[in-house]
N, C-alpha and C positions, 0 to 999 in steps of 0.2 A: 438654558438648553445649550448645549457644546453644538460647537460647527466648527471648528479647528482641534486637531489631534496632533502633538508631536511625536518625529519620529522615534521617540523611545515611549512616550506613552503610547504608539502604535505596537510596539514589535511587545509591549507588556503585556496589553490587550489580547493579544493571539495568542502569547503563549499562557495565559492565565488558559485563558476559554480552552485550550486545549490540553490542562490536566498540569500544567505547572506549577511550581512554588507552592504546593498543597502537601500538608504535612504528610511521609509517611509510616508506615508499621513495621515493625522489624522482620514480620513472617505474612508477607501479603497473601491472603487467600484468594475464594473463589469472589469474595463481593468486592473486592480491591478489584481483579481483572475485570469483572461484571463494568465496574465503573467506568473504567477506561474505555472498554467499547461502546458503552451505551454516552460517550460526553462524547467521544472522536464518531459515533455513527458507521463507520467501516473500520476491519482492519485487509489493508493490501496484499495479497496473496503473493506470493513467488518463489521459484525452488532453489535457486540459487543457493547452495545453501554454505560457499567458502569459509562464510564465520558463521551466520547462523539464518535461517531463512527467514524474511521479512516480516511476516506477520507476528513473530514474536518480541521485536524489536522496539517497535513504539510504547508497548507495555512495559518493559526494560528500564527505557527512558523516563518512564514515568514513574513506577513504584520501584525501579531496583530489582534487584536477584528475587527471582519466584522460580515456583514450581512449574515446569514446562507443561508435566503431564496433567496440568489442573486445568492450563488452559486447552490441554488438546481433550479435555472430557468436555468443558466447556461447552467449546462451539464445533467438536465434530462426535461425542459422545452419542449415545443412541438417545437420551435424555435431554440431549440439547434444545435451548432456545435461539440458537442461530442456524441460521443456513449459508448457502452462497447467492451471490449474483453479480454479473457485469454493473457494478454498480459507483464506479471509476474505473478500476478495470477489473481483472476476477479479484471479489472482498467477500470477507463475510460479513455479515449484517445480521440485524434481527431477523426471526423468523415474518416477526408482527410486521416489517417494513414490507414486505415480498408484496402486499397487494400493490404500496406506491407504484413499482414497477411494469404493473399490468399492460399500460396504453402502450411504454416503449417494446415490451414485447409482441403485442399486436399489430402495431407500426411497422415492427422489423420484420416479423414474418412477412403480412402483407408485400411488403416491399421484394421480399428473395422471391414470395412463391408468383408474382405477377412480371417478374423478369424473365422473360425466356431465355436470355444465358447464362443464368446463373446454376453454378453449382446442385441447389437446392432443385432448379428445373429436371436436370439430367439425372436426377439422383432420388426421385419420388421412393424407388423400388426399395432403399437401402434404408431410407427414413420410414418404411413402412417395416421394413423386417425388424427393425432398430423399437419400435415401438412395442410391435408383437412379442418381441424375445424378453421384452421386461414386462409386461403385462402378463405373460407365462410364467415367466422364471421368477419376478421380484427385482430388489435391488441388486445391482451386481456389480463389483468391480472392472473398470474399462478393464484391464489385461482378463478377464474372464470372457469378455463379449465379445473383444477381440481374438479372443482360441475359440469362441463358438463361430466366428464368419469366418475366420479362417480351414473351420471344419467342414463348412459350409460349400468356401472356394475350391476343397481341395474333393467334393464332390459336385463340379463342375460349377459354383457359383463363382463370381465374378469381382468380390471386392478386395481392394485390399485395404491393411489395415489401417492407414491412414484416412481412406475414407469413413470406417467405424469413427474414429476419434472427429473426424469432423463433423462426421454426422451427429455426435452425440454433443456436440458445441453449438450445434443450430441449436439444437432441440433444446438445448441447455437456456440459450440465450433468446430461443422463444416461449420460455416456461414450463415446455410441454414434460422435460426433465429435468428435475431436481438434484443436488446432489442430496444423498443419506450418509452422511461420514467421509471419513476419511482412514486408512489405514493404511500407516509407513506413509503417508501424504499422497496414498494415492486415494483418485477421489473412488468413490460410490456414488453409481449412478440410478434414479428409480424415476418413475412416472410422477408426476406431481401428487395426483392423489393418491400415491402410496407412501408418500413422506409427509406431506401437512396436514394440519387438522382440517376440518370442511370450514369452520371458519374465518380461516385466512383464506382457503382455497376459492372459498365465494363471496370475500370481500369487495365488491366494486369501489373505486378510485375512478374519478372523470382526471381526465390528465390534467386539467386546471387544476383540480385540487389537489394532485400530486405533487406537479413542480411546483405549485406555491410552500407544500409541505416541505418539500426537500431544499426552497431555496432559505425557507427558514431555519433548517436545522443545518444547514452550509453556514449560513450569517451565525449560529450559536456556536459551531463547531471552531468557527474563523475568527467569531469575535467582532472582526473589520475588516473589510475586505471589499475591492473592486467588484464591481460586473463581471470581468472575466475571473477573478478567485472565487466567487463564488459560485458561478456558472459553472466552473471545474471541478469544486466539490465533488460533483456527482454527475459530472460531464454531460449536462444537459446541452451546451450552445450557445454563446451568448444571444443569439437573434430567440431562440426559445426564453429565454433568463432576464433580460433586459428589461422589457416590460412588464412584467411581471417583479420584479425587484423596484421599479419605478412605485406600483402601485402599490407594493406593502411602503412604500416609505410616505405616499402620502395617505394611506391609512394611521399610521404613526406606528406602524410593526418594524420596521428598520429604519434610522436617523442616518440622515445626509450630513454628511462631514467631509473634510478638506484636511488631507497630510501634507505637512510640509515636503516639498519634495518630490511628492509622486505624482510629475506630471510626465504628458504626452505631449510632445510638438509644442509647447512652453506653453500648455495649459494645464490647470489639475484635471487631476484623473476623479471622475465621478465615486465616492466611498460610501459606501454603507457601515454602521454601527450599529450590532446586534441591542436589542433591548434589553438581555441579560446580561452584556460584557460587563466587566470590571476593570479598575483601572489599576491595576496593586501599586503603590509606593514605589515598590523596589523588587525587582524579581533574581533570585538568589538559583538559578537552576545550573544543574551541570548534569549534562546526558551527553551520550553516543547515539544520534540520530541515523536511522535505515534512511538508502537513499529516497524509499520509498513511505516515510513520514511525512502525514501531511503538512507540518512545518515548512517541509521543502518539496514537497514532491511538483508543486509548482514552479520550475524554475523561474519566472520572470518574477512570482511574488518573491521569491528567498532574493532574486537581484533586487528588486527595489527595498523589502522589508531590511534587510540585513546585509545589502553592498555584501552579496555572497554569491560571485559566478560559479555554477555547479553543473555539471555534465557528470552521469554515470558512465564508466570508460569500459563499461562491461563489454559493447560491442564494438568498441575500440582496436584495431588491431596490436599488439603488443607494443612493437618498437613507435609508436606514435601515443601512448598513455604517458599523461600526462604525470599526474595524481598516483595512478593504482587502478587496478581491477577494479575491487568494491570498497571505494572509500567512503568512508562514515563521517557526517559533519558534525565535529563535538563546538556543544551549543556548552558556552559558561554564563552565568548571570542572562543578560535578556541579549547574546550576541553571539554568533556564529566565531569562534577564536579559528579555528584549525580544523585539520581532515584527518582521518586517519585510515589506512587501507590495510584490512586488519584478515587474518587466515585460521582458521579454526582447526590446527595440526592434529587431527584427533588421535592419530599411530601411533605420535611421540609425544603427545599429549602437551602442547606446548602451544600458547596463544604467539600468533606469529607478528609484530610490529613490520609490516612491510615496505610501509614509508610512511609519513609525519610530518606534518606541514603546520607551518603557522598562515595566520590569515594577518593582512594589513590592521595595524590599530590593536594586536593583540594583546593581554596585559605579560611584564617583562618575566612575570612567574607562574604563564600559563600550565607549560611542564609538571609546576605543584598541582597543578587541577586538574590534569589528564591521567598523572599518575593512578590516582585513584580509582578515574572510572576503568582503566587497563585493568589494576584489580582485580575490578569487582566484577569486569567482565569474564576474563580468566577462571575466577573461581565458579561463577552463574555456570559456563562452559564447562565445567568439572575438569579444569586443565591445572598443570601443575607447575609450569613454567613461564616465563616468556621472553621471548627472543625480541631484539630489536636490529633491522635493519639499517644499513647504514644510505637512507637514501631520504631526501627531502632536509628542511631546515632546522626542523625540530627534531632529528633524530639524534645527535650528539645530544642533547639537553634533554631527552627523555631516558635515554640511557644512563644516563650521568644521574638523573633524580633516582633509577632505577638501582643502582648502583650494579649496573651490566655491561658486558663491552658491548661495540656494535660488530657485526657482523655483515659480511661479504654478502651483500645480494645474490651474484652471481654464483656463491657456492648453494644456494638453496633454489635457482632460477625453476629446475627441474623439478622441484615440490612446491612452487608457489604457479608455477602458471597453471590457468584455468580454461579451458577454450570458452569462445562465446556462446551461449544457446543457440541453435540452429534447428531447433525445433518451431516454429511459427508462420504460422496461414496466414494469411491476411483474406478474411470471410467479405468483405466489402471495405474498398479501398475511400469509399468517399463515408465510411464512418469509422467501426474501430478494427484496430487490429486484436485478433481472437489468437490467445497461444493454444498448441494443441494439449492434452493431457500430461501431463508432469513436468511443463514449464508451469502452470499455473493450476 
């Protein structure tokens, strides 16, 4: 039985279990994508969309250039097997997982509707019209529901539109509304029982047996991983996660292991190994990682996994970004080499290199390895060019493989800057932060 893991047969283990170094197809279809959601369990939502919006991105990384529109029939198609849910933060997921989630939507209502100052208190009236107007009408687009209480207000009702989008976030994030699609990524919003089948819809799940569910397919997803990475998974808590991870380890459903290295206060850090993990030999990967991958989206696991400090400088103010707006961690073999903060020019059709960084330890012909995934990104993006900035350490030497000059920052400052979202509520501070409708 293994009880010691090193840290590269660590960082192997994770990235196997999370769809790496698996051979792929030159024209990946609908059961290529099927795959990748059903091995990673979510994909992370966001609209950002500079180079290309999140949820498309881990798939990328994984099979290469596909067809965008196959995954958006996929999981937002009327045929679809996925839906949504705050399920890290807004992801899509199985349809079939939506019962897991039952207790913590029960919990969180409970919770708004027995506060008397919360939002949800003062606002009964607006979650009742918000109900009645889809149980009338069907599913409906927020910007449609939103022009009917605005029609509303302007015959002396009272809300405005931010209240709709919030109201329809509760209800969202207490199950009582589903998303049905998505169109131009805006969501579609319906009644639960106007979107699931009665089978999922009357699945009962006891919350034990949920988080035991989900902490196993966090440990299958993760591979190896702490109390707190897998707790994060699916952001249950570690005081919920802990004992319950204890207890499948001594059922013999996750193995207690020790990583070189990953300690706390000069002790190891308590490790679980998935039952299914693999150990591969050698892992041969080269992607462009969303900040929001769950490879990284952990920042303390990507510090300890891969000696990889990463901060998204999305809401960074400008003249203090470090990196880039939206830098991407390009992963080579089983190790984080470099960032790349990359601009999807769609006008002039041109993938934009906006800076280029190497990582300590990187190998001396990373530049040949990133060339490529620019590429293939470029061309996945249907773009026709690509420019390279002259900013970061690796941009002379990307260019130079490129056989391109670099180019003046400061002459494109005014097509590269992005402001930060400024769209987001915070629905209760002492759990998550809820964006409102078309951040997420």
């Amino acid at each position: 039985m293994v009880t010691s893991v090193s840290p590269a047969q660590a960082r192997r283990i994770a990235l196997a279990a999370q769809g790496f170094g698996r051979p792929r197809v030159a024209t990946p279809g609908t059961r290529q994508l099927s795959a990748v959601i059903d091995r990673l369990g979510i994909l992370q939502l966001d609209s950002v969309n500079v180079f290309e919006r999140s949820h498309y991105l881990p798939v990328f990384a994984r099979v290469g250039a596909y067809d965008k529109t196959l995954l958006d029939r996929l999981t937002f198609g009327p045929k679809s097997t996925y839906t949504e849910y705050w399920a890290h933060v807004a992801s899509i997921i199985p349809k079939a997982d939506w019962p897991l989630w039952r207790w913590y939507m029960n919990e969180w209502k409970a919770k708004q509707e027995a506060d008397p100052k919360s939002w949800v208190h003062a606002n009964g009236s607006m979650l009742d019209w918000l109900r009645a107007e889809l149980a009338t009408t069907g599913p409906l687009p927020a910007s449609k529901i939103e022009t009917d209480a605005g029609k509303r207000r302007g015959r002396g009702g009272w809300w405005e539109w931010s209240d709709v989008k919030r109201g329809l976030e509760y209800l969202f994030f207490w199950g009582e509304v589903v998303p049905a699609g998505r169109t131009n990524f805006e969501r579609t919003y319906g009644l639960a029982e106007q979107v699931l089948p009665a089978e999922i819809l009357n699945a009962e799940v006891s919350k034990a047996d949920a988080v035991r569910e989900l902490l196993l397919r966090a440990s299958r997803s993760h591979g190896i991983g702490t109390a707190g990475d897998l707790a994060d998974y699916y952001r249950l808590g570690l005081t919920t996660a802990r004992p319950v991870l204890e207890e499948l380890a001594d059922a013999g459903e996750l193995q207690r292991v020790t990583v070189a290295g990953w300690e706390k206060s000069g002790r190891p850090i308590p490790t679980f190994l998935s039952s299914t993990a693999k150990v591969p030999r050698a892992m041969d990967a080269a992607a462009l990682l969303s900040p929001f991958d769950p490879v990284v989206w952990e920042r303390d696991r990507a510090l300890r996994m891969f000696d990889f400090h990463y901060r998204i400088e999305i809401y960074t103010p400008a003249p203090k970004r470090i990196y880039g707006y939206y830098t991407l961690p390009v992963l080579i073999g089983d190790r984080i080499v470099g960032r790349v903060d990359l601009k999807s020019d769609r006008q002039n059709r041109v993938l934009r290199v906006q800076s280029s960084w190497s990582e300590p330890g990187a190998p001396t012909d990373v530049e040949q390895r990133i060339v490529p995934l620019l590429e293939s990104a470029r061309s996945w993006q249907g773009l026709e060019a690509i420019e390279v900035m002259d900013r970061g350490d690796l941009a002379a030497r990307i260019a130079g493989a490129l056989g391109l000059p670099l180019l003046d920052p400061a002459a494109r400052a005014a097509d590269t800057e992005a402001p930060a979202p400024d769209n987001v509520t915070v629905l209760d501070r002492s759990a998550r932060v809820i964006p409102l409708e078309g951040f997420a």
